[in-house]
C-alpha positions in Angstrom: 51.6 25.8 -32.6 49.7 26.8 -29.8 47.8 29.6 -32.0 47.1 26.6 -34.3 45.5 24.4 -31.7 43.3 27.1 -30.4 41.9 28.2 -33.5 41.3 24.4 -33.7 39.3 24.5 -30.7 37.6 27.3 -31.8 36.4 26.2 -35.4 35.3 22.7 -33.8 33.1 24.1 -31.4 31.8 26.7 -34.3 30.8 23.1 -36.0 29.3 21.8 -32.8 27.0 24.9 -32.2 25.8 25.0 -36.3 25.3 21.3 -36.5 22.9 21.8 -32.4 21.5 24.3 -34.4 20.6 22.7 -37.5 19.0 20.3 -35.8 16.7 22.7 -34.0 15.6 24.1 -37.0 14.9 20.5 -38.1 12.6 20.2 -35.2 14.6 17.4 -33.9 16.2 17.1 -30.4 13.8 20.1 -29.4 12.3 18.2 -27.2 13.1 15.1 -24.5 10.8 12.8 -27.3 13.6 13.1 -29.3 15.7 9.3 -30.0 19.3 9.1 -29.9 19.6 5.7 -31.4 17.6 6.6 -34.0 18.0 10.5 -34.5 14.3 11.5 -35.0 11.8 13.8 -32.9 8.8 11.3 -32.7 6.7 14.0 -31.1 7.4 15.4 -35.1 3.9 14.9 -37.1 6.3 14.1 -39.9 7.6 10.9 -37.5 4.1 9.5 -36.8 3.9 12.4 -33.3 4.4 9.0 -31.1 4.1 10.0 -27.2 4.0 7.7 -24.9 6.0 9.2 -22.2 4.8 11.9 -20.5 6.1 15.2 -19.5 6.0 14.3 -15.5 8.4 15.1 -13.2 9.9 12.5 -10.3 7.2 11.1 -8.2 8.2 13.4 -5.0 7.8 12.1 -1.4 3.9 12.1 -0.8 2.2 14.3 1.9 3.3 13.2 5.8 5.1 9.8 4.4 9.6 9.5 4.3 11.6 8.4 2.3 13.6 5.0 3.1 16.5 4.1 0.9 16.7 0.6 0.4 19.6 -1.9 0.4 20.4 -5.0 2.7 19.9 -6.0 6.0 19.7 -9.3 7.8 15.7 -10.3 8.4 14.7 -12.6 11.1 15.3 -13.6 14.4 18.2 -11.8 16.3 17.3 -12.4 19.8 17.5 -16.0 21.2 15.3 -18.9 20.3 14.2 -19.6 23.7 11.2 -21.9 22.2 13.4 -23.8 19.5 10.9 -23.1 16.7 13.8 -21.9 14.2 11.1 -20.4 12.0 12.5 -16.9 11.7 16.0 -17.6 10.9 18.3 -14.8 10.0 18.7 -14.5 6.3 20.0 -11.7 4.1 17.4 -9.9 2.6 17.2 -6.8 -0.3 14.6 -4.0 -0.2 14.1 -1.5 -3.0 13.6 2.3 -1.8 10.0 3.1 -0.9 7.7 5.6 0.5 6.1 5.0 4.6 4.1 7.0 6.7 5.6 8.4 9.5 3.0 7.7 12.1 0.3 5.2 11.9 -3.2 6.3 10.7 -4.9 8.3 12.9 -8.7 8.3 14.0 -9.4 11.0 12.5 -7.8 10.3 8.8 -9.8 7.0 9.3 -13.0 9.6 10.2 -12.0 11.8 6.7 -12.3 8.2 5.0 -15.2 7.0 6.2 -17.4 10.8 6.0 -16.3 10.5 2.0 -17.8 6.8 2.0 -21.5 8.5 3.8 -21.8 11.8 1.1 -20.7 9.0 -2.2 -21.9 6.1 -1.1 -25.4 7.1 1.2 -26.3 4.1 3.6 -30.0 5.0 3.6 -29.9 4.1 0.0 -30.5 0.4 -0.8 -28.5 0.3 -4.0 -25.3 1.3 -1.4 -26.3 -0.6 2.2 -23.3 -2.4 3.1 -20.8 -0.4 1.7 -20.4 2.5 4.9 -21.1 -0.5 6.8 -18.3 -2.7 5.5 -15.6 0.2 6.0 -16.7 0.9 10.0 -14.3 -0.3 12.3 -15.4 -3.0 15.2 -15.4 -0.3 18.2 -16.3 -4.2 20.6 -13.1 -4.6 20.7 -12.9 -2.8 23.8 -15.3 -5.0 25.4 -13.8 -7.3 28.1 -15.8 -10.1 29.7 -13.7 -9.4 32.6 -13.1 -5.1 32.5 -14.0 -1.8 32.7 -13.9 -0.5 29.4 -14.6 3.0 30.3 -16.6 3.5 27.7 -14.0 3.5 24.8 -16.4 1.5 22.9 -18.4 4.6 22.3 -15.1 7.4 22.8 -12.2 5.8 21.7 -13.0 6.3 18.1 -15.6 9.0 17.6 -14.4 11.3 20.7 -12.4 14.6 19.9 -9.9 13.6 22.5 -8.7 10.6 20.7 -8.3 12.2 17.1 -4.8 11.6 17.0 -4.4 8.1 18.0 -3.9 5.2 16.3 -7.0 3.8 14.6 -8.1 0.4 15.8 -10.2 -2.5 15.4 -9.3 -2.1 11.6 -9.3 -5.4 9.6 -6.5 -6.2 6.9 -9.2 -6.0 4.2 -10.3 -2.3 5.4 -6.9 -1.0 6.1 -6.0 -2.3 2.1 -9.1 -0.9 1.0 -8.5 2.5 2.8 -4.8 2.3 0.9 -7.0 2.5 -2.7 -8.8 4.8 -1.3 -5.8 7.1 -0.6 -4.4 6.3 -3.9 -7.8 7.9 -5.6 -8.0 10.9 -3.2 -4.1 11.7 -3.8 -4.6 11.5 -7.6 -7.5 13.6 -7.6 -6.0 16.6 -5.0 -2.9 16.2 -7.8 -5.2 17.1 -10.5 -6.9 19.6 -9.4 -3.9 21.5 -8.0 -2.8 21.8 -11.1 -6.0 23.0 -13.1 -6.9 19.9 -14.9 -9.9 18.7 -12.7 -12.3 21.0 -11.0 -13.1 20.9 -7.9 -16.3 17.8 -8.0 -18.3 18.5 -4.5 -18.6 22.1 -5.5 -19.8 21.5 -9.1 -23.3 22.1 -10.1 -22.6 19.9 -13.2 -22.5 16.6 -11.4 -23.6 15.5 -8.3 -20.5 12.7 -6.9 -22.9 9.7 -5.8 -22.6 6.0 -6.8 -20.0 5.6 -9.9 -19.8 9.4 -10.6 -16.2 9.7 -8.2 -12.7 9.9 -9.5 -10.8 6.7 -9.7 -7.2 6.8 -10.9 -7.2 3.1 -12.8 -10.5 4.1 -14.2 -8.6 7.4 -15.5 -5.7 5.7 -17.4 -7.9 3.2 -18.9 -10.3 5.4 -20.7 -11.0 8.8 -19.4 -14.5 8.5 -20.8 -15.7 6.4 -18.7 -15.2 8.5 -15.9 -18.2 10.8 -14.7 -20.4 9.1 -18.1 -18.2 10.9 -20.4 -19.0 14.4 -19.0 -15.7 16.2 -19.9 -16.6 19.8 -18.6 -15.3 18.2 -15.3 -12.2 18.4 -16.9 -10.4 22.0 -17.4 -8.4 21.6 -20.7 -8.7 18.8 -23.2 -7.9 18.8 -26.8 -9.9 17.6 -30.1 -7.9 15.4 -33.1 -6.9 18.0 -34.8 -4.9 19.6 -31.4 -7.2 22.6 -30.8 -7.0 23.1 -27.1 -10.7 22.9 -25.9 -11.7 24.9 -22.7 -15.6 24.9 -22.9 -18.4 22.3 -22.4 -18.4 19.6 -25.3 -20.9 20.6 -27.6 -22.6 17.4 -29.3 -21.7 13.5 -28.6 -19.7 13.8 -32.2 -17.4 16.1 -30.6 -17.7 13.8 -27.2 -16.3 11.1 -29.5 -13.3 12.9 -31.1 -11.8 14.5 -27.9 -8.8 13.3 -25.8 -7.8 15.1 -22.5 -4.2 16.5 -22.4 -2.5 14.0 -20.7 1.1 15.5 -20.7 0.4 17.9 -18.3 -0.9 14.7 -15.6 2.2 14.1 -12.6 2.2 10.9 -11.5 0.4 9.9 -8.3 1.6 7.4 -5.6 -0.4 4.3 -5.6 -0.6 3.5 -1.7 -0.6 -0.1 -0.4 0.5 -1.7 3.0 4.0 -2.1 3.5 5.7 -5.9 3.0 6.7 -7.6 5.8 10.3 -7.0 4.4 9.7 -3.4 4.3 8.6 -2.9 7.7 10.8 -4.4 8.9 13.8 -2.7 7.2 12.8 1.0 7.7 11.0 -0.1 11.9 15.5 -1.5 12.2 16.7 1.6 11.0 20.3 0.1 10.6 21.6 3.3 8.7 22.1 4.6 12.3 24.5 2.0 13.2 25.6 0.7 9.9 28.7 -1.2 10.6 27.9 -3.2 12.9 24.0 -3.9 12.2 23.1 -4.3 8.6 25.4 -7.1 8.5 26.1 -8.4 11.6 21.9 -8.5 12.5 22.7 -7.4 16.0 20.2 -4.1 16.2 17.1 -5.8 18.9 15.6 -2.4 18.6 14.1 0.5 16.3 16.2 2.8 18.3 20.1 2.4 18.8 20.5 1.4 22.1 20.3 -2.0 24.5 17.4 -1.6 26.6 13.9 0.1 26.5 15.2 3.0 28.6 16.2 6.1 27.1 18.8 7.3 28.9 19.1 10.5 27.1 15.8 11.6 29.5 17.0 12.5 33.2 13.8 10.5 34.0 14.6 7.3 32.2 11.1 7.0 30.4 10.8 4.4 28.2 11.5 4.4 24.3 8.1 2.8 23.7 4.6 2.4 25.0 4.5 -1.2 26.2 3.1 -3.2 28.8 6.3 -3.1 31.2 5.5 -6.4 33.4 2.5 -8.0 34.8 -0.4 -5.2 35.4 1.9 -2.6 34.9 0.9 -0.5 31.5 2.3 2.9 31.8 3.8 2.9 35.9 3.1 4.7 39.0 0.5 8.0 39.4 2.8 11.1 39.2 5.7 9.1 37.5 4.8 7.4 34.4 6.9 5.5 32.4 5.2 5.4 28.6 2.5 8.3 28.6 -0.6 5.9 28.5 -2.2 2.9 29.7 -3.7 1.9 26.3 -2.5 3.4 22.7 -0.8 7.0 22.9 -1.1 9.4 20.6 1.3 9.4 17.6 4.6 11.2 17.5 4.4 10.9 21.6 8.3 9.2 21.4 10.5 10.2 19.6 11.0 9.2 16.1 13.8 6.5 14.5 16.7 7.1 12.3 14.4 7.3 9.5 12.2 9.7 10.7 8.9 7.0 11.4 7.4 6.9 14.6 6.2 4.1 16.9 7.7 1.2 15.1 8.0 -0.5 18.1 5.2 0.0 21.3 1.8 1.6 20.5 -0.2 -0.7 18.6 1.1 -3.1 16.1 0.6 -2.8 12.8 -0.6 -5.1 9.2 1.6 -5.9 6.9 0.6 -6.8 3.3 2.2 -10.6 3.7 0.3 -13.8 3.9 1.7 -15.7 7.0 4.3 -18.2 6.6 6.6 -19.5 9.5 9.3 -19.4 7.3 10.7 -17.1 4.7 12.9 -19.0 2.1 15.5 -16.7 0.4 16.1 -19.0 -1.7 13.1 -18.8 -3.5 13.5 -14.9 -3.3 16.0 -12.9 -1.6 14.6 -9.5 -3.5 11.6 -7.5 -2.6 10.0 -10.6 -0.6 6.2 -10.8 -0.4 3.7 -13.7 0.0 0.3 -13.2 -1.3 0.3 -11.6 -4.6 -3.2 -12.3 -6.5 -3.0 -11.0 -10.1 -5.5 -9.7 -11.6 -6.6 -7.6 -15.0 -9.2 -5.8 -15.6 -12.7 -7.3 -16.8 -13.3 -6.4 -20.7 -16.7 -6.5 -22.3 -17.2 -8.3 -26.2 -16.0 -5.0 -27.4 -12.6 -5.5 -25.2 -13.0 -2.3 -22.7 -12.9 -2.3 -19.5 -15.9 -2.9 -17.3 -16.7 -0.3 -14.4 -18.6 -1.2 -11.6 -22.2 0.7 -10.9 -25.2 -0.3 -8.4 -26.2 -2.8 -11.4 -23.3 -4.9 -10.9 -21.5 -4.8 -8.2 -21.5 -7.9 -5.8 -20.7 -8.8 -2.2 -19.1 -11.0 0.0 -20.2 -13.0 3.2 -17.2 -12.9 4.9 -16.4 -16.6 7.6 -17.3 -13.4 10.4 -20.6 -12.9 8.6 -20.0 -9.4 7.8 -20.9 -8.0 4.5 -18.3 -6.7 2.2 -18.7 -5.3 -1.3 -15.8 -7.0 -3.8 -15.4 -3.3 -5.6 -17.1 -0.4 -5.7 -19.3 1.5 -7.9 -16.8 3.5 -10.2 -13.7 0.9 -9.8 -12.7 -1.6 -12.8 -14.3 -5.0 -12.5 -11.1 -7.4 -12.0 -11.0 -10.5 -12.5 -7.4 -13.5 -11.8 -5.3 -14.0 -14.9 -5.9 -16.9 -16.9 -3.8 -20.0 -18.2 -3.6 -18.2 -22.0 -1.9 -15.0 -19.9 0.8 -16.8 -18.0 1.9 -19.5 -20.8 5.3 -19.9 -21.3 5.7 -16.8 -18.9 9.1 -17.2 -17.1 7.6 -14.9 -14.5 4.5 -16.8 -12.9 2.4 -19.3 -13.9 -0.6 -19.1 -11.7 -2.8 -16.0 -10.4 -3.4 -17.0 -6.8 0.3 -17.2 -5.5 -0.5 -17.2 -1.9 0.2 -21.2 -1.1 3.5 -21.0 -3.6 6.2 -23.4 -2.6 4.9 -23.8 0.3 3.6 -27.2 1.1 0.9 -27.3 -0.9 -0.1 -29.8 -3.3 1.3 -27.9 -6.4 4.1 -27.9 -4.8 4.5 -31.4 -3.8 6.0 -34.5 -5.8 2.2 -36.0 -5.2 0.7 -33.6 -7.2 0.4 -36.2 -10.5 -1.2 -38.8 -8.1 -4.9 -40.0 -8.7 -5.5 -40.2 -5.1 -6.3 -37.0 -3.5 -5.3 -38.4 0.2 -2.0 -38.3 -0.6 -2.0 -34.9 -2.1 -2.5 -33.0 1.3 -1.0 -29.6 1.9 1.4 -29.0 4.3 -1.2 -26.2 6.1 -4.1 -28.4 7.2 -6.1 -25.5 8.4 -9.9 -25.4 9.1 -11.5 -24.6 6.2 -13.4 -21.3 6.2 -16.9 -21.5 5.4 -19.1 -18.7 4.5 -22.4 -18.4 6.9 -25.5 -19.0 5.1 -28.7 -16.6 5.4 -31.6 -18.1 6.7 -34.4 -16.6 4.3 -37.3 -17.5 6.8 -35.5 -16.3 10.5 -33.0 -13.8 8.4 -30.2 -15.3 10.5 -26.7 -16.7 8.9 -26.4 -20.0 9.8 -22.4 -21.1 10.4 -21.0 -24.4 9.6 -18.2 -25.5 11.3 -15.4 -27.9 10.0 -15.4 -30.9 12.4 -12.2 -32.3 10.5 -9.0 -33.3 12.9 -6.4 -30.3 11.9 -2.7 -29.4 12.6 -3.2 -25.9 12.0 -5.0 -22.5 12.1 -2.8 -21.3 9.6 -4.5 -20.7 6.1 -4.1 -18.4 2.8 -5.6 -15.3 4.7 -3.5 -15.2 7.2 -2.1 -12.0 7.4 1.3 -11.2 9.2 1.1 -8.3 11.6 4.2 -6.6 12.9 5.8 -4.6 15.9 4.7 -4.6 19.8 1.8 -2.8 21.1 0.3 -1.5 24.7 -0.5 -4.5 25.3 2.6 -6.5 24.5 5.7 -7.5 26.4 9.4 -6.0 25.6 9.6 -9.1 23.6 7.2 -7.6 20.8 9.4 -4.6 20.6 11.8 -6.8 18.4 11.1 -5.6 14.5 11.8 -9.1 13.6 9.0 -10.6 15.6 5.9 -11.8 13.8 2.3 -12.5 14.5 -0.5 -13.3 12.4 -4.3 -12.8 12.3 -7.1 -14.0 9.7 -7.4 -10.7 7.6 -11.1 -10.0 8.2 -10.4 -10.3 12.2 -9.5 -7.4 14.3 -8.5 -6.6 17.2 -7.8 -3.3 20.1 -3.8 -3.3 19.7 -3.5 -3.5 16.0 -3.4 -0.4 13.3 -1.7 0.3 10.0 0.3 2.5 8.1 0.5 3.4 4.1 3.4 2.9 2.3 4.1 3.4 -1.9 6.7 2.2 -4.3 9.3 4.7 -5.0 9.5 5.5 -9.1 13.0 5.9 -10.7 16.2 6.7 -8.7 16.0 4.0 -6.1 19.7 5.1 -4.5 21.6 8.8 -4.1 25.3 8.9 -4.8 27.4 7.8 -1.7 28.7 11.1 -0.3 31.4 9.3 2.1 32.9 5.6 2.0 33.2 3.6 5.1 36.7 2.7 4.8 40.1 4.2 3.2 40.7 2.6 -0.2 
């Protein structure tokens, strides 16, 4: 019997290893296009070679970011409510696993930025003015009607002794516009890494000024549109008929009937400020302490202790670099408490359970949020964020997408009077959804969600009603005006709202997280949240980068908290 059984054995797995076979010789299953449900190799000629995913591995962690695995934690107020606003209750909240920096930006990546902006983009050209401009951070916010700056309006920034400290006087506009132009610079290190894009400031075939740059949405559009079609840029492409192609393109036929091999592109992080929710979650670090904190709300700090003392040091510095009590920013000569009187420079405390540094103390730090005093989980208890704006891309009467040059690009008059450009020359014209793109969408129904549920008049049961005094938003903020330019003194001329309001609080309001040098031990909280207009800046506030993480959100549990 038993002889029986393994010759069974044998003979089946004979069967399984023929049948594998045949299906090799087929050309089916030899490669991961290949359908299960259907049983066909669609990157097979014979089955129509459909491809749409590509060979790409796992989006790894990107260069000098962490990983934070996501899951639930209690957001919101855990100390008490000594002013009885009740505006940050605790509520259970879910994050998905993302991608932070582990310090804030730094002076000199900010520098890096800004010396790309001056070689693409040159000031002393009038087709580009106001675009260096735009990106410069205000270096007056040092100035103090009542201090001594010590001249860190002209060394705080620029000087080689401050290169690793937190960048300041940084906007919410330019730290989200630095984040795209991460997301480009990543993509286009990526690429030419691995041999697909050569090197384009040391390429005698193109000269990287105005539109001719590397943008990543520009990229998966239409490649063709990138550097005017010029696909010797490129290291391997292939024609229609799959003949790899290493040379220049010949004739604008052959331009026409190319496509570049995009199965050998990895996928690139697309950077963007962290969520309120976010920063939150990884500045708590409850995974140090997760019995107690994650669902219980206790933790008041980013480390796991009590008080702002670490009492592992046999000098009991502080944690964090905060302002300790009244005129006392870093304690007495010979014995000080925090390293610095204003900002320190990064990694100077050690880091939290996460690996991420200065999430409390230091300066504080954007987040992508529009400013709300309350969060409503009941509207969304998942992945919170207020202020989503979607857009597409613009498409001309032949339906492709429009890219931006000197010809077309436009600018904004921010309420501060500075002048911004709205995209730059190279990026995809955008423009809000329409009505015809979110009908009978279960998802959204509008582009500009910023006021959603909120109070305003959408939202209220007055919307239907003829007269508009009764349809008044909850937010009765000043309303922002952009300065107008005097043609005959060239001055901008401001007008002011003289409206009675109840609030400054409007749609760009941005939250800002975390204390700073400046700031009390009661800043220190994660949960604590401030907000600032998002063209406004200021001497204690920075930012970090953060990025979505792509597939596997969760590793397999390699201990359980209790005994089954």
């Amino acid at each position: 019997m038993k002889n029986i059984l393994k010759s069974s054995l044998v003979y089946g797995s004979i069967l399984l290893v023929i049948s594998s076979c045949s299906k090799q010789q087929k050309g089916l299953g030899s490669t991961d296009r290949y359908s299960e449900n259907i049983g066909f190799d669609f990157s097979d000629p014979a089955y129509g070679g459909l491809s749409k995913l590509s060979n790409s591995v796992e989006l790894e962690a990107p260069n000098s970011m962490t990983y934070v695995e996501g899951g639930v934690f209690v957001m919101g107020q855990v100390q008490q409510d000594v002013m009885n606003e009740a505006d940050n209750k605790p509520r259970t909240m879910h994050v998905s696993s993302f991608y932070i920096d582990q310090t804030e930006t730094t002076n000199k990546e900010y520098l890096i930025y800004l010396d790309w902006l001056e070689k693409v983009f040159p000031p002393d050209n009038p087709k580009y003015k106001h675009i260096y401009s735009a990106a410069l951070p205000d270096e007056n916010v040092w100035n103090n009607p009542l201090g001594n700056d010590r001249e860190l309006t002209k060394t705080y920034f620029r000087h080689r002794a401050y290169e690793e400290y937190p960048v300041v006087g940084v906007s919410w506009r330019q730290a989200n516009d630095y984040c795209t132009w991460r997301t480009n610079r990543e993509a286009e290190m990526k690429f030419i890494e691995e041999g697909i894009l050569k090197p384009l400031f040391d390429n005698s075939e193109i000269t990287v000024e105005g539109r001719n740059h590397f943008d990543v949405e520009v990229f998966e559009a239409d490649p063709k549109l990138l550097f005017n079609g010029n696909y010797s840029i490129f290291t391997e492409y292939v024609t229609q008929s799959d003949e790899t192609v290493t040379d220049s393109v010949s004739s604008e036929t052959d331009k026409g009937n190319i496509k570049l091999n995009i199965d050998k592109f990895s996928p690139s992080p697309r950077f963007r400020l962290p969520t309120e929710a976010e920063w939150e979650y990884a500045a708590r670090a409850d995974i140090d302490n997760r019995q107690y904190n994650s669902i219980r709300g206790r933790k008041k700090y980013p480390w796991s202790s009590a008080t702002t003392r670490n009492e592992k040091d046999k000098y009991y510095l502080q944690h964090a670099n905060f302002k300790e009590s009244r005129g006392n920013y870093s304690g007495i000569a010979g014995w000080s408490s925090d390293y610095g009187d204003i900002t320190t420079p990064i990694k100077s405390f050690p880091p939290n359970a996460f690996g991420l540094y200065d999430m409390a103390g230091n300066v504080a730090e954007w987040v992508f949020d529009v400013y709300r005093p309350s969060i409503d989980t009941d509207l969304n208890d998942f992945n919170y964020a207020r202020g989503n704006i979607f857009r597409k891309p613009k498409l001309d009467e032949n339906g492709n997408v429009i890219v931006a040059d000197f010809n077309t690009i436009t600018y904004d008059t921010l309420p501060n009077g500075k002048i911004v450009p709205s995209e730059l020359p190279g990026q995809i014209i955008k423009v809000p959804v329409s009505g015809n793109d979110t009908y009978l969408d279960l998802s959204y129904q509008k582009a500009d969600n910023r006021d959603f549920a909120d109070g305003d008049p959408e939202s209220s049961r007055d919307y239907q009603e003829e007269d508009l005094d009764r349809r008044k938003s909850m937010y009765n903020s000043p309303v922002i005006t952009q300065p107008v330019l005097d043609e005959q003194t060239g001055e901008l001329v401001y007008v002011y709202d003289k409206k009675p309001r109840t609030t400054l609080i409007t749609n760009y309001s941005r939250v800002y997280k975390g204390g700073s040098w400046r700031d009390r031990e009661f800043w220190l909280d994660p949960a604590q949240r401030r907000f600032l207009e998002e063209y406004m800046s200021t001497n204690y506030i920075g930012f970090r980068c953060a990025a979505s993480k792509v597939g596997v959100s969760h590793e397999k549990p390699k201990f359980r908290l209790f005994n089954n």
